[in-house]
N, C-alpha and C positions, 0 to 999 in steps of 0.2 A: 523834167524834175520829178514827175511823178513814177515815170521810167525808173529812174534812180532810185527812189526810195525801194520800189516795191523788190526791185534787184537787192539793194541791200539787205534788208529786211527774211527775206531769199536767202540771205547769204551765212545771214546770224545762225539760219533757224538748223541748216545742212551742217555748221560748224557745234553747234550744239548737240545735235542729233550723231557726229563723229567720235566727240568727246564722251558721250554716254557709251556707243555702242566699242569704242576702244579700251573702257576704262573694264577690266579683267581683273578677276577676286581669283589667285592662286589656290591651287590646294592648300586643305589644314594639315599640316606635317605632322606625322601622328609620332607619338613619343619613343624617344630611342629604345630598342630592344632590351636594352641592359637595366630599365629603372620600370619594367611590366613585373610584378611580382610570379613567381613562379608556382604555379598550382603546390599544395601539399600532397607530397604522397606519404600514406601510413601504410606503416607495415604490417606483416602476418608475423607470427612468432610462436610456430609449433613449440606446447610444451614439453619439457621432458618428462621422459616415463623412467622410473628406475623400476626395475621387477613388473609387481602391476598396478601399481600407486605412480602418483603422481607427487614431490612436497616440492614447497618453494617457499623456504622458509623467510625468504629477502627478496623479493620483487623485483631493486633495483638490479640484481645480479643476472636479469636476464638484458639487460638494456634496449630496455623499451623506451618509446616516449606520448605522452599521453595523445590518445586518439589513434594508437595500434594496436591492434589486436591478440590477443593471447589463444593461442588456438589448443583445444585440446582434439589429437589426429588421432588417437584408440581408443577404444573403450578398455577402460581402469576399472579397480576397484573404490579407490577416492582418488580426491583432487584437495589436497590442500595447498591455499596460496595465500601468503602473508605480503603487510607492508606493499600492498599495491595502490599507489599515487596517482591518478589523472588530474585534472584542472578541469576548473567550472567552464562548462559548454564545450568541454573536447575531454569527455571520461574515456578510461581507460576500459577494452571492450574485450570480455571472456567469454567464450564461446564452445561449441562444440562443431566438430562438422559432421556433415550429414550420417545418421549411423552409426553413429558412436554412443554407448550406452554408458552410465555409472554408478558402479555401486557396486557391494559386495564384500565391503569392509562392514567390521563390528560395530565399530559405533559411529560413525560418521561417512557422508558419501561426497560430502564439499562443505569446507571449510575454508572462510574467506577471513580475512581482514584488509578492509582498505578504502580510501576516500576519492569519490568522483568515477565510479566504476560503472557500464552497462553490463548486469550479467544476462545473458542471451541464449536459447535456444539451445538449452539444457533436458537432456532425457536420461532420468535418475530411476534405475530399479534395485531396491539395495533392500536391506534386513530389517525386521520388526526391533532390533536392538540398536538400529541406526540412526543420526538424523540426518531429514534427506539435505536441506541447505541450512549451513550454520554460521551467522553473520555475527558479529562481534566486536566490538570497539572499533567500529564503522561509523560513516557517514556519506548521504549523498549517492545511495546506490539505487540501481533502478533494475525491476528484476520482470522480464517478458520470453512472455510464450515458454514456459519450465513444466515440465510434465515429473511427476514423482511416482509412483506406484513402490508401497512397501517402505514403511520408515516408522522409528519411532515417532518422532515429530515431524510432518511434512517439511512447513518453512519455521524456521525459529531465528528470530532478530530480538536480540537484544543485548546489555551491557551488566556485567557483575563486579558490583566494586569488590576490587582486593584487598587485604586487609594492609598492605604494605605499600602499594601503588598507587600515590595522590592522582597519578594521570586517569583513574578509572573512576574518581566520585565525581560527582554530581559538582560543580558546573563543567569540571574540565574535560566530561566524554558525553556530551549531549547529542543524539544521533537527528540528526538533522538531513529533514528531505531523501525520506524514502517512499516509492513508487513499487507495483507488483503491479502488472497489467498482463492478460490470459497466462495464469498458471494455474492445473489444474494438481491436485494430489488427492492419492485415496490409495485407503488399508493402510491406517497408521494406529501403531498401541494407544497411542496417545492423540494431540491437537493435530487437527491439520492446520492451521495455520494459528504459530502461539507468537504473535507481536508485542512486544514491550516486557517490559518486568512486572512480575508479580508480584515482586517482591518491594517493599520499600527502603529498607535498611538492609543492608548485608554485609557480614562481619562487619560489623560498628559502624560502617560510613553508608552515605545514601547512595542510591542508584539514579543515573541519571535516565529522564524520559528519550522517548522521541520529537520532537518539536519536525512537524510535515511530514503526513501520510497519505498517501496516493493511493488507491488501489483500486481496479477497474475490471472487470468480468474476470471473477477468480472464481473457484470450484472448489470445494470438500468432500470426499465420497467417501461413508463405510470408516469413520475414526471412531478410536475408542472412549475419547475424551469428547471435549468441544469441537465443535467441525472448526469454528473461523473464532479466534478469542484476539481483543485488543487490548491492553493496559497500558495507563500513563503514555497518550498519545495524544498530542496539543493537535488542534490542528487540522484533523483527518477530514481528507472529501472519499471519502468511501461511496463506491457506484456498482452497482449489479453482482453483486455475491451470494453465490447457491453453494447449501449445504444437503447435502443429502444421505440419510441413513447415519447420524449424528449420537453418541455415548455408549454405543453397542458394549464397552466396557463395564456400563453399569456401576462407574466410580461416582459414589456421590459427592455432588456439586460441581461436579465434570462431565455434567450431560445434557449442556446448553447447543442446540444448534448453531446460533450464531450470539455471542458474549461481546458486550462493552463495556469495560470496566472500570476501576476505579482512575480519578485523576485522567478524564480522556476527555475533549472537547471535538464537538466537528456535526458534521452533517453526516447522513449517512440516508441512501436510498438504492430502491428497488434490490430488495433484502429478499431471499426465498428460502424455503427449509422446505425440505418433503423427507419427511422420516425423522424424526426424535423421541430420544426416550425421556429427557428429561422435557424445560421448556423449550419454547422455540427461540425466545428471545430474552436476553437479559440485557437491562441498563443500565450501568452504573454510574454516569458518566458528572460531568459538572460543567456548570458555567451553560453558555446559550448552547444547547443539547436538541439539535434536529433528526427525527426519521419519518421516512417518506416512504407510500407505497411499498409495503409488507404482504407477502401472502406464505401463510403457513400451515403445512399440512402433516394433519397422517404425527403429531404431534402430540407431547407428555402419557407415552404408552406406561411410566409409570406410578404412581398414583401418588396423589399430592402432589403434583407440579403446578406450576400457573402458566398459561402461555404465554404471557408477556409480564415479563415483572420487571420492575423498576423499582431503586432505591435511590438514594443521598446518599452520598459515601465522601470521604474526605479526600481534598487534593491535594495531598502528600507535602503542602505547604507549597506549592505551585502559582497561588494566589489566581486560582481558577474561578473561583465563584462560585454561589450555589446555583444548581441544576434551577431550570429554565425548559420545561420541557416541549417541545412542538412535538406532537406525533400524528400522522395524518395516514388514512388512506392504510390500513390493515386491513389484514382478513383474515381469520380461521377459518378451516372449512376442517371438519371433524371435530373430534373431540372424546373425553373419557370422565364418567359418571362417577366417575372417583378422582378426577384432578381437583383444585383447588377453585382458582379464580383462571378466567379467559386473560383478566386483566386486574395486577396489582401494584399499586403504585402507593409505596410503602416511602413516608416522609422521615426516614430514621435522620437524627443527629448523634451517631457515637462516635467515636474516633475522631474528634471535632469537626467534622462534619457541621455545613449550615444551613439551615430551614430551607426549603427548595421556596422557589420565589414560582405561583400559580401560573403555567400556562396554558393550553391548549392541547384538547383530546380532539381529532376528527374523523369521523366516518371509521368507527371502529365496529367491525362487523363480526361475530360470530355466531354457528348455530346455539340458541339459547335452550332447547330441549337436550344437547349432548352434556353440558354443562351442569354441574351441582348449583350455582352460584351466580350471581352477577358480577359485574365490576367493582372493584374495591377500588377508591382511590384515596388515602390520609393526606394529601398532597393540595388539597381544594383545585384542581385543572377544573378549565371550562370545556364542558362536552361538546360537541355539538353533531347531529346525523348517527348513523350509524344505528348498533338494533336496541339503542334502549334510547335512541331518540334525541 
């Protein structure tokens, strides 16, 4: 009997141990071919040249589709291209190839309109009566790695209401999320970089702002005006912008190294200027108003300038707020025994304009023997560091 059991038992354990080692998991059948989505291919789409211009005055007439390329294969005189459409996270992408140079037209060396565009890898040498890239009832563009030499206005974005055209006032052409990341320009009569309107009203109706400004290690060399100016810009994370050799024109109140102006909100760091005739920095701006890390040189060669001045200025009815000012982490290093103030921060209320609300000065530093004057501020900021302590 004990025989038996221990047999049986034997017998379970072989018929168990069978059933495990036969029981077989198939392959996973991987999904029929016909339902795997097929990579996107985007196309190249050499522009046409007629003479030695480039126009395109309808975009869709080249039949593109968004996330192909527009290629420009010569070097032109200009490049204009209208009505060009891409989609959010597959813009439509203008280019140059390698070698290709433009410019040499009168007043223009590129001339854009259109929404959802990357413009790319652009090298513009064109005429003091030109501008080099001119953006315009646009939206949505992003503008990398553009080199300019010679232009009237290096880069110029912005919107001009018509006086017949409801689609150009203010709400219906709000230029929305634009980006500049390494462009560099220099030798211009005028800004090298002039963003937004400066204007409020034009012919009778408003201008609309920009609402999202990007801009990241951009260059100004040798302009006659402002090296880098912003106006009526919501919004802005502005990051590493050198100005260099700034007003050479000696136009007054266009001899700002780097300008932020009226109706512009954002952050804005590691700001550099080496060469200006007028200040090194102006701020106009409104609402929570940050700049960080400034170094300013070689600055206000002409006399009565301030190096850093700051106002209250109105938001064009934008309902921005009053200025809120953070400033941290400046320097002068030079200076002229006939400028004004190192630092003035003037609390104007005209143009309805409203009382700046007190923030914060820190670690503002310059030589105080180059200087006529101390820090002026009507604004009540709180100090703190820096050479008056």
């Amino acid at each position: 009997m004990k025989s038996f059991l221990i047999l049986f038992w034997f017998a379970l354990l072989l018929s168990a141990c069978s059933k495990t080692q036969n029981t077989v998991v198939g392959p996973v059948n991987p999904p029929p071919i016909d339902t795997i989505p097929a990579p996107i291919i985007y196309k190249v789409i050499p522009l046409p040249v007629t003479g030695t211009n480039i126009l395109v005055r309808n975009a869709s007439d080249l039949n593109y589709s968004p996330g192909d390329t527009l290629l420009v294969t010569q070097s032109v005189e200009s490049l204009s291209i209208y009505n060009v459409a891409g989609v959010k996270d597959t813009p439509v992408v203008l280019k140059a190839a390698e070698g290709v140079i433009i410019g040499g037209g009168w007043t223009k060396s590129v001339d854009i309109i259109g929404k959802y565009m990357k413009i790319q890898d652009l090298h513009i040498v064109g005429r003091t009566s030109a501008v080099g890239i001119r953006a315009y009832y646009s939206s949505d563009l992003s503008f990398e790695n553009i080199t300019i030499d010679t232009a009237s206005v290096g880069i110029l974005i912005k919107n001009d209401a018509l006086a017949n055209d409801s689609a150009t006032y203010y709400p219906n052409a709000i230029i929305r999320n634009i980006s500049l990341t390494n462009c560099y320009v220099k030798n211009t009569n005028n800004e090298g970089f002039y963003i937004g309107n400066t204007s409020d009203i034009q012919n009778g109706q408003k201008n609309s702002p920009i609402v999202g400004l990007t801009v990241k290690n951009c260059v100004a060399e040798n302009t006659g005006w402002d090296g880098f100016q912003v106006t009526s810009a919501q919004d802005c994370k502005i990051d590493s912008v050198t100005v260099i050799n700034a007003g050479v024109g000696l136009q007054y109140s266009q001899m700002s190294g780097i300008a932020i102006q009226d109706a512009t909100t954002g952050t804005f760091t590691n700001l550099n200027v080496d060469g200006c005739y007028g200040g090194g920095l102006t701020l106009l701006g409104c609402g929570d108003f940050t700049v960080k890390n400034v170094l300013l040189k070689d600055i206000c060669k002409i006399d009565k300038t301030n190096g850093v001045f700051v106002d209250n200025r109105y938001d064009r009815g934008f309902g921005l707020g009053a200025k809120k000012l953070t400033l941290e982490n400046v320097e002068i290093q030079g200076g002229n025994l006939k400028a004004r103030y190192p630092l003035y921060i003037l609390n104007g209320t005209s143009n309805g304009a409203l009382p700046a609300i007190p923030g914060i000065v820190k670690n503002f530093v310059y030589p105080p023997d180059l200087w006529p004057n101390k820090i002026r501020d009507d604004a009540d900021n709180v100090h703190e560091g820096g050479t008056e302590g």
